[in-house]
C-alpha positions in Angstrom: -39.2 30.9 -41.9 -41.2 30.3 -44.9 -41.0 34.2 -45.6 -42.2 33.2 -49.2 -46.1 32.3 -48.2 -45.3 36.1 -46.1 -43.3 38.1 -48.8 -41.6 39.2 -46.1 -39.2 41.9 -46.8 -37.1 41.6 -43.8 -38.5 40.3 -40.5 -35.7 38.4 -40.1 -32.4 39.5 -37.8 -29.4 38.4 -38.8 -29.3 35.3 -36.1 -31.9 33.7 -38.7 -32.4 31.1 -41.4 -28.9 29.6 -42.8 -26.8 30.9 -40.6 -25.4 28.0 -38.4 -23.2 29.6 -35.6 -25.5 32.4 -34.4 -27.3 30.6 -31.4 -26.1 31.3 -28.2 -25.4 27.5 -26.1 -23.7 27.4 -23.1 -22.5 30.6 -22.0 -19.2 29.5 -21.0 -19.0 28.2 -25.0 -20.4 30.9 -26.2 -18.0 32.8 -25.1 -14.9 30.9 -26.2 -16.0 30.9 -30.0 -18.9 28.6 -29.8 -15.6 25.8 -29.4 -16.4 22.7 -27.1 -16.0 19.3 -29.3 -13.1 18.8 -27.1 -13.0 20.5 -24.1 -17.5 21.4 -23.5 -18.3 21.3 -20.1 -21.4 22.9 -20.0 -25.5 23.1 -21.4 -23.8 23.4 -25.3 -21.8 19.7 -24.6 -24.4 17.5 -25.6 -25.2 19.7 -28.9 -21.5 20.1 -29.8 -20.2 16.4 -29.0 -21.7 14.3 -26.1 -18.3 12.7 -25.5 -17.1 15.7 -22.8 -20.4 15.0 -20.8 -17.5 12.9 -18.5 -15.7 16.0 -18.0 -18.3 17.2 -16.5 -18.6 16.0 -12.3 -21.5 13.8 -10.9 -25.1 15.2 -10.2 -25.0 19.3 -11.2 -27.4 21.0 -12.5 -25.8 23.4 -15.6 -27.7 25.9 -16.8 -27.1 29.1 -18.8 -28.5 32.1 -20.0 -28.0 34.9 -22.9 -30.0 37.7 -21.2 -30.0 40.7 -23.2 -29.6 41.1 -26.5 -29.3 44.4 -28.8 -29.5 44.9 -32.5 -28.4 47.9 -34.3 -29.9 46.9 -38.1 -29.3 48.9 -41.6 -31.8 48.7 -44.4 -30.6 50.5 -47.7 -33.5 51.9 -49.2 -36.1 50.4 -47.5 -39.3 52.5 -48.3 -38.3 52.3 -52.2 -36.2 49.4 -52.8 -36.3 49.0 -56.6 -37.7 49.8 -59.9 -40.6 51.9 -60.0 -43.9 51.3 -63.1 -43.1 54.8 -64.5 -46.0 54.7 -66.4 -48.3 54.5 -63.0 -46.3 56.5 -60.9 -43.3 58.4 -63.1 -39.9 59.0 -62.1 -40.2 58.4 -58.8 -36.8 59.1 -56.6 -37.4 59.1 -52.7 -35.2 60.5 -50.6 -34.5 59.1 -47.0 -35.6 55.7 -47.3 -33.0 54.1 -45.9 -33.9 52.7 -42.6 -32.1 52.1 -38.8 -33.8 50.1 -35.8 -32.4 49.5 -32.8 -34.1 46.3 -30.9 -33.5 44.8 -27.4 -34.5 41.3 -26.8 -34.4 38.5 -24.3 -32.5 35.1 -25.3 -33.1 31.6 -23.3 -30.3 29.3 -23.1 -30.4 25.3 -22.4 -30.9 24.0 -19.1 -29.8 20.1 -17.8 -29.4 18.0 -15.6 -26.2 16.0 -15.2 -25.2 12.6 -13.2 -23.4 9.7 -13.2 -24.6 6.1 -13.7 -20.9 4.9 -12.9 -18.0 6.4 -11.1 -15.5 4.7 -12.2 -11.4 4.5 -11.0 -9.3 7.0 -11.7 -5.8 6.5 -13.2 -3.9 8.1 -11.0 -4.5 11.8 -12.4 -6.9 14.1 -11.1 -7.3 15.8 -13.7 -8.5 13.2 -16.4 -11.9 11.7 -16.3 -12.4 8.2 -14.4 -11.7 5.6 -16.4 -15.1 3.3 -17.0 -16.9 6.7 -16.0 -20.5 6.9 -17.4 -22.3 10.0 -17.4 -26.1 10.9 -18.3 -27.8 13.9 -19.0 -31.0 15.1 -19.8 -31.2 18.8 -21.8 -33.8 21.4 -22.7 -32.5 24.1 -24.7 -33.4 26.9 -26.9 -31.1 26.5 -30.2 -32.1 29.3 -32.1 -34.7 32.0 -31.2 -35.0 35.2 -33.0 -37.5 38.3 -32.7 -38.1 41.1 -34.6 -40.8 43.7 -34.9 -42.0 47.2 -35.5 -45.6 48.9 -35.1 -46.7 51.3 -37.6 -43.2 52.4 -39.2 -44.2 55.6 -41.2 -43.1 57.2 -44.3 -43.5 60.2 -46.0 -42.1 61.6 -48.8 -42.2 64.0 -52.7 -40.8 63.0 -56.0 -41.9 63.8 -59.7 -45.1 65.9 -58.6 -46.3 62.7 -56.4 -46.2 62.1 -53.0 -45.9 59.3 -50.9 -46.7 58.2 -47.8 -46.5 54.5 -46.3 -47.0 52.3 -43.5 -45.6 49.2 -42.2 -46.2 46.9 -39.4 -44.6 43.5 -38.6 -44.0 41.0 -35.5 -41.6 38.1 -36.5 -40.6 35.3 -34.3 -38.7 32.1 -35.6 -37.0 29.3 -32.5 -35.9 25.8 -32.4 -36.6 24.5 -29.0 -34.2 20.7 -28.2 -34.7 18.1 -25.3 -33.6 14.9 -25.2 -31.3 12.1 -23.0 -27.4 12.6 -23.8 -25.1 9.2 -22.4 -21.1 9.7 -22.6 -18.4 6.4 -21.4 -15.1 7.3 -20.7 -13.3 4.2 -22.0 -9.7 4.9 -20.8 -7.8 7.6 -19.6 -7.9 8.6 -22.8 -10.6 8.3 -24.9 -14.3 8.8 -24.2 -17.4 8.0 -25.9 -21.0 9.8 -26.4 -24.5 10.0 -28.0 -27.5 12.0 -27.2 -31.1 12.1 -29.0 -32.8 15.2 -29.5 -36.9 15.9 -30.3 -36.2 19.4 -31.9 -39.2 21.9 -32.3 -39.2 24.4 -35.0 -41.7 27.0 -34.6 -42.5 30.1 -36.9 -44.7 32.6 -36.4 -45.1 35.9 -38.4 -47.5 39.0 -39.2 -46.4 41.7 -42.2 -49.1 44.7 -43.3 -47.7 47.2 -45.6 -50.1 50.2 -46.9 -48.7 52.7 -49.6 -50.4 55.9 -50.9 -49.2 57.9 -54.0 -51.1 60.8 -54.6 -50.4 63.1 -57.7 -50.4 66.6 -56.6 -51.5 68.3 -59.6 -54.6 66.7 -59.9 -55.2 65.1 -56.4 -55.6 61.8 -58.3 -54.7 58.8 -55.6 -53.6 55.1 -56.1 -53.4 52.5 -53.1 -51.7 49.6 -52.6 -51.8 47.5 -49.7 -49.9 43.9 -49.0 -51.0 42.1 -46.1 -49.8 38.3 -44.8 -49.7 36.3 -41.8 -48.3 32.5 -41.2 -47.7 29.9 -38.0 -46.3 26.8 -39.0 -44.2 24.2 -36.5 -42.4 21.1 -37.6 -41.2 18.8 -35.2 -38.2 16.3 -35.7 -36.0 14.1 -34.2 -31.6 13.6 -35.0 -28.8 12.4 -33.0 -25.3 13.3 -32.2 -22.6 11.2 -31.6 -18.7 11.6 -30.9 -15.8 10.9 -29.4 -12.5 12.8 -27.6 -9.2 11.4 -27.2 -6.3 12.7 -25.3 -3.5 12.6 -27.2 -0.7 13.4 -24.2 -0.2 15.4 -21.2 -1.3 18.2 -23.6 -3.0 17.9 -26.6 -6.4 16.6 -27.3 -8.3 16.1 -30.7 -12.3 15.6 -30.6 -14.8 14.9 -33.2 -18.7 14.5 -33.6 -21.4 14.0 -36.2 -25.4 15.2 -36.3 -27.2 13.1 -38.5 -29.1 14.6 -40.7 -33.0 15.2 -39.0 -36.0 12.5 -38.9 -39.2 14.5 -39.7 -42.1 13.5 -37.5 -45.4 16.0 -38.1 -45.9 19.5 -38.6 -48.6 22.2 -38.9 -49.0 25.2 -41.2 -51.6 28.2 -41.3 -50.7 31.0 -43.8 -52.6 33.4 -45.9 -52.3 36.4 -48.1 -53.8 39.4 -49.4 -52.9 42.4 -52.0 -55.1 45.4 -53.1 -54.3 47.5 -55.8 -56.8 50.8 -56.3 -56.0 53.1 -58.5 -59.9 54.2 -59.9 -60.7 50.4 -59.6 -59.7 48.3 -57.2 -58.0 44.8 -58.0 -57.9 42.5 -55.1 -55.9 38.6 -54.8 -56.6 36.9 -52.1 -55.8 33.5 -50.9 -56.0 31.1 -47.6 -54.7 27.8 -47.0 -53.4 25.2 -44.5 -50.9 22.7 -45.2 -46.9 21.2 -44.1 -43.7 23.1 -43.0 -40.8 21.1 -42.7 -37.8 22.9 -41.7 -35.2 19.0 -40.7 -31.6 20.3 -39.3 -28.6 19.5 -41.6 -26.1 17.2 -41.1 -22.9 18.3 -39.2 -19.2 17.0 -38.7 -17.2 19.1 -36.3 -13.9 18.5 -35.5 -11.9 19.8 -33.0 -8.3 20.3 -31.2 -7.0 21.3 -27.5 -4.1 22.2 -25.6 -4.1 22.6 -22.0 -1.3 24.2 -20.2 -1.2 25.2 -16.1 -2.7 28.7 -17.0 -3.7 28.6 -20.6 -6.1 26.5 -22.4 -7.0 26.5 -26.7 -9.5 25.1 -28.5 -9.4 25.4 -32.4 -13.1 23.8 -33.8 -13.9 23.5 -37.3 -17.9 22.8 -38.3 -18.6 21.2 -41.5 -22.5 21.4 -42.5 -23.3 19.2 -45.1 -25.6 20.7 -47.9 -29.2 19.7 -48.7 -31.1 20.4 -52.0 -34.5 20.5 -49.4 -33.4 22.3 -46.7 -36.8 23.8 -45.5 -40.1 22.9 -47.9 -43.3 24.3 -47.4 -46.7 23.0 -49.4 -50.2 24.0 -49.2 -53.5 24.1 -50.2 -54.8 27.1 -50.9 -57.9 28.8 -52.3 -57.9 31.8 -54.3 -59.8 34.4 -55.5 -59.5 37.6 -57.7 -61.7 40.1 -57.5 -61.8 43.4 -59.8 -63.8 46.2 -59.7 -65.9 45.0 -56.7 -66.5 41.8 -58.2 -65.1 38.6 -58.0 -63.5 37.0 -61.1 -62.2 33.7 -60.2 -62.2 31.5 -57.0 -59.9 28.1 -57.3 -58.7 25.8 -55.1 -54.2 25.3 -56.2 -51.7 23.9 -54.2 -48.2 26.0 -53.5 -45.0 24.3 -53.4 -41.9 25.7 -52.0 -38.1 24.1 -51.6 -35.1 25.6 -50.6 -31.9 24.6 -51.2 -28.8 24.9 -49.0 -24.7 24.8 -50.0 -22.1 22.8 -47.9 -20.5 25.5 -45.7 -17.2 25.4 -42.9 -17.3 27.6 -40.2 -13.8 27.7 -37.4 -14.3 28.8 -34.5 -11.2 29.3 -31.6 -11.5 29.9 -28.1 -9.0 30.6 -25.4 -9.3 30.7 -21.5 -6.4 32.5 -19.5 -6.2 31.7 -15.7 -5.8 34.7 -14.2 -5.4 33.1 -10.9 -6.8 29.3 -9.2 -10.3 30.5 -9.3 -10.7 33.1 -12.4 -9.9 33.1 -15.5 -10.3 35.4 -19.1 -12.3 33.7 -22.0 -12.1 35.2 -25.4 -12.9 33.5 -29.0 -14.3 34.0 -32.4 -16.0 32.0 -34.8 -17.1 32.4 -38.5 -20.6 32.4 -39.0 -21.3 31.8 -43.2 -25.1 31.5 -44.5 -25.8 28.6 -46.6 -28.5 29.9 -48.4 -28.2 30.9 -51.9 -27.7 34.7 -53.3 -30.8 36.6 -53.9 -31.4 38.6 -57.3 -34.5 40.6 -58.1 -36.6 40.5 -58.6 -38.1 38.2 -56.5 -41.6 36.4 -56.6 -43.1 35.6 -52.9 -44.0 31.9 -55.0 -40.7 31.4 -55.9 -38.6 31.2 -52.5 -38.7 30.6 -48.9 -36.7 33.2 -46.7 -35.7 36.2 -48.3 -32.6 37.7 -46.3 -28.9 36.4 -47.0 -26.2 37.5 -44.9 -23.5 36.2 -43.0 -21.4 37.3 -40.4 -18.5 36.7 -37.4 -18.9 36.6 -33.6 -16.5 37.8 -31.2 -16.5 37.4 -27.4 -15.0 38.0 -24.1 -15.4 37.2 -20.4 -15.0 36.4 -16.7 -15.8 32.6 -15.1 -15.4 32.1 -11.2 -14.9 28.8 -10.1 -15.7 27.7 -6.5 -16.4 25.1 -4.5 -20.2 25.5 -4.5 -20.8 26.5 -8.2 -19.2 28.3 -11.1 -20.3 32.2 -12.4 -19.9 32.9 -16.2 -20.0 36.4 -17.2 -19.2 38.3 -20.4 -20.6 39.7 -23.8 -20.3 38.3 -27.4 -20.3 40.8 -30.1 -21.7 40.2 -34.0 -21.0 41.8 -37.2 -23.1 40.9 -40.4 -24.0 42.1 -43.6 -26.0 40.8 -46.7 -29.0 40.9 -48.2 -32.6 41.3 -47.2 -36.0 41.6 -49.5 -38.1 44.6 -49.1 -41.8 45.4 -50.5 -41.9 47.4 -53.6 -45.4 49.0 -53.9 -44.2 51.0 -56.7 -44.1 48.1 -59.1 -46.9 46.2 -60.8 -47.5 43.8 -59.5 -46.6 44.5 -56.0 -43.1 42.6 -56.1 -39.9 41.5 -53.8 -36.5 43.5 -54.5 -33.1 43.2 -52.5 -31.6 45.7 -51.0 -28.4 45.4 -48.8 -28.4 45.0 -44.9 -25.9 45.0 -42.3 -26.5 45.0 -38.5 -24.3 45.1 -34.9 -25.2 43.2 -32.0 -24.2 42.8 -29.2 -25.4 39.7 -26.5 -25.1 40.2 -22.2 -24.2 36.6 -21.6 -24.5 35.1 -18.2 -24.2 31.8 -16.9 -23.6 29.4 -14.3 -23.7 26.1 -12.5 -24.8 24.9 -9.3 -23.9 21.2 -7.7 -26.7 19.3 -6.0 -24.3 18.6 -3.5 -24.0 21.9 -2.6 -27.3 22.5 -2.0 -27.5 18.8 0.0 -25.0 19.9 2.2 -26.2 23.3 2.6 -29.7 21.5 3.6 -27.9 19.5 6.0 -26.2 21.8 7.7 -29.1 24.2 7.9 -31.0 21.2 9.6 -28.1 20.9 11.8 -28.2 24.1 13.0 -31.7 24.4 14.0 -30.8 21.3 16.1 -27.6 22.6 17.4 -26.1 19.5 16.1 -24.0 21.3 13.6 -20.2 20.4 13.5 -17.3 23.0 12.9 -16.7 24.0 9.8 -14.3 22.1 7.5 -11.3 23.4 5.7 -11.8 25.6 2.5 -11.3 23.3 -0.3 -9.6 24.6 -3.7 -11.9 23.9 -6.4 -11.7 22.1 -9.9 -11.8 24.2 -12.7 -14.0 23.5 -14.6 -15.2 20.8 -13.0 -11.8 19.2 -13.0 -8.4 20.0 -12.1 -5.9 22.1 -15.2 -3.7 19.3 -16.8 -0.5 20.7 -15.6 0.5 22.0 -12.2 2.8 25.2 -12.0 
């Protein structure tokens, strides 16, 4: 975030700023279309809609994991990504400066806890929630995280009797970390009731130095330019979902939840800047600076509908994020100075001032979960994934906007889940698709300025999940203990398990 204070030209993937769907929760969710307002049983239920924490049964620990992630990323015309100053550097036209990187990265998932306060009496149907049920959990989970980085990317290349050579380095990493209590009631057999609270964590952390040589050839006259910024800012804030579910027959189920718009508590922010420009003389603008970084969450309504037959199960979700005129703000202090020709020519103290905006946007997401038998089934879904950020158009001043990349995108998955009696596995891969815009650095304009170019990028994310119940693991205990004392009794009959976590509405 705040890739104005960096000028940033495109340290962000596409799982970044103002794009809404591209965190991994769940596993099992993940892979059915990020869906769960209605049916969520796992780490992604108190995020989506705390109401289906009842589906969920008594003291388990859920816990999930996106292990491996890879990035196949376009940049069009990266090295030279916009007008050139003809009058410094002539008709420049580079060839090859289009750029591909391939990254591989690690992605945490949520982790909780899950019990029940009250148990309840059922209604006569196994498969439905006790009625009077109350369930409580308590979450820690990694919402969005995003890495990106290259060391020392070279360039070299000849136009108009020049040549050029460049170098760029950056790390980027950008997160929002959740944990809170979630509480769900199950009022009747057919309606049930939720809320969680969430401290959210936004952190930001960033380092971009770009160095460009162009050297005329004829003469061996040389000009330089160099960009170099660096920012860690966190902003920490508080919101709360609520929601409800209600079954509306032996079938067909309809959900719905809200996330209130974010509570902004404190923050932190650390940036500063440099440019050089040599060319005989050398012109330097420097500046430092500490200040705030608010980044609150928007305001969400999602809305949701299931059907649940013996061997098939859909879930159609639809997410409506609510627009903000300050989505993410940055302001600080700062001190300049200029310095030209080896002295300096000002030194001021001024204070920067950065909002961006975001647009309403709907994303749909639809999962389905095929039994193959009792105990496995195939989940498959896809969701929309819009950015609500606004368009960029060049060019672009690095005091004029916050994040400078724009691109939006779809996610499509598919997997395996096992279901037995002493846990369940969740295996699969989602796969991403998403193109847009991206700033790059243009050194070959004066001043040193911001251009977009267009970017696209596949992915492609290992997820792997699970959940273990604590009774398991009590009774596993026990018996061990037995053992040893050669009390131990015989074993009981193999049990057929719940799936997931309760029974399918409909026997064949």
């Amino acid at each position: 975030m705040a890739s104005a204070l960096l000028g940033l030209p495109g340290a962000s993937p596409a799982r970044a700023q103002g794009r809404y769907e591209s965190a991994l929760l769940g596993g099992r969710s993940a892979l059915l279309g990020s869906t769960g307002v209605v049916l969520g049983v796992d780490g992604a239920a108190p995020f989506l809609n705390p109401a289906t924490l009842v589906r969920i049964e008594d003291r388990n620990i859920a816990f999930s994991s996106a292990f491996f992630r890879y990035a196949h990323r376009t940049l069009e015309g990266w090295h030279q990504p916009g007008p050139v100053d003809a009058d410094r550097y002539g008709e420049l036209r580079l060839d090859r400066t289009t750029v591909s990187d391939d990254g591989l990265s690690t992605l945490p998932d949520a982790t909780c806890y899950f019990f029940d306060l009250k148990g309840g009496e059922r209604d006569g149907e196994l498969a439905r929630p006790p009625v009077g049920r109350q369930t409580l959990a308590a979450c820690l989970a990694k919402t969005e995280e995003s890495e990106f980085g290259f060391d020392a990317l070279g360039f070299s290349g000849a136009s108009a009797a020049r040549r050029v050579d460049q170098a760029q380095t950056l790390r980027y990493a950008w997160g929002r970390t959740s944990a809170g209590p979630s509480w769900s009631y199950s009022a009747s057999d057919r309606l049930a009731v939720g809320v969680s609270l969430s401290v959210v964590r936004t952190r930001y952390t960033s380092a971009l130095s770009v160095s460009s040589i162009v050297e005329d050839v004829g003469t061996g006259a040389a000009s330089s330019a160099t960009y170099q910024t660096a920012l860690s800012g966190d902003s920490w804030d508080l919101l709360a979902h609520v929601g409800a579910t209600y079954r509306l027959n032996r079938v067909f189920s309809a959900g719905i939840s809200l996330r209130t718009p974010s509570v902004h508590v404190f923050d932190s922010l650390d940036a500063s800047y440099q440019h050089t420009l040599a060319a005989g003389t050398a012109a330097v603008r420097h500046w430092s600076g500490e200040g705030e970084f608010v980044a609150p969450s928007p305001a969400r309504l999602a809305v949701g509908t299931s059907a649940e037959w013996s061997r098939l199960r859909l879930e159609l979700d639809g997410f409506f994020y609510m627009g903000q005129p300050e989505f993410a703000r940055i302001a600080a202090d700062r001190e300049e100075i200029a310095i030209e020709g080896g002295t300096v020519t000002s030194r001021r103290r001024s204070r920067l001032d950065v909002v961006e905006a975001a647009v309403p946007v709907v994303n749909v997401g639809l999962g389905a979960e095929v039994f193959l038998t009792r105990d496995l089934s195939l989940l498959g879904g896809v969701v929309t994934d819009s950015n609500a950020l606004s368009s960029l158009r060049g060019p672009l001043s690095i005091e004029s906007r916050l994040f400078f990349e724009r691109m939006s995108g779809v996610h499509a998955s598919l997997g395996m889940a096992s279901y037995t009696r002493y846990g369940d596995l969740v295996f699969g891969a989602r796969f991403d698709y998403a193109a847009g815009q991206m700033a790059a650095v243009n050194t070959f304009a004066s001043p040193v300025r911001l251009d977009p170019i267009d970017s696209r990028e596949l992915g492609a994310t290992l997820v792997l999940a699970g959940r273990i119940s604590l009774r398991t693991v009590e009774s596993v205990a026990r018996e061990i203990g037995e053992a040893v004392e050669g009390s131990a009794a015989a074993p009981p009959a193999r049990s057929t398990p719940r799936e997931p976590m309760r029974a399918p509405a409909q026997e064949d």
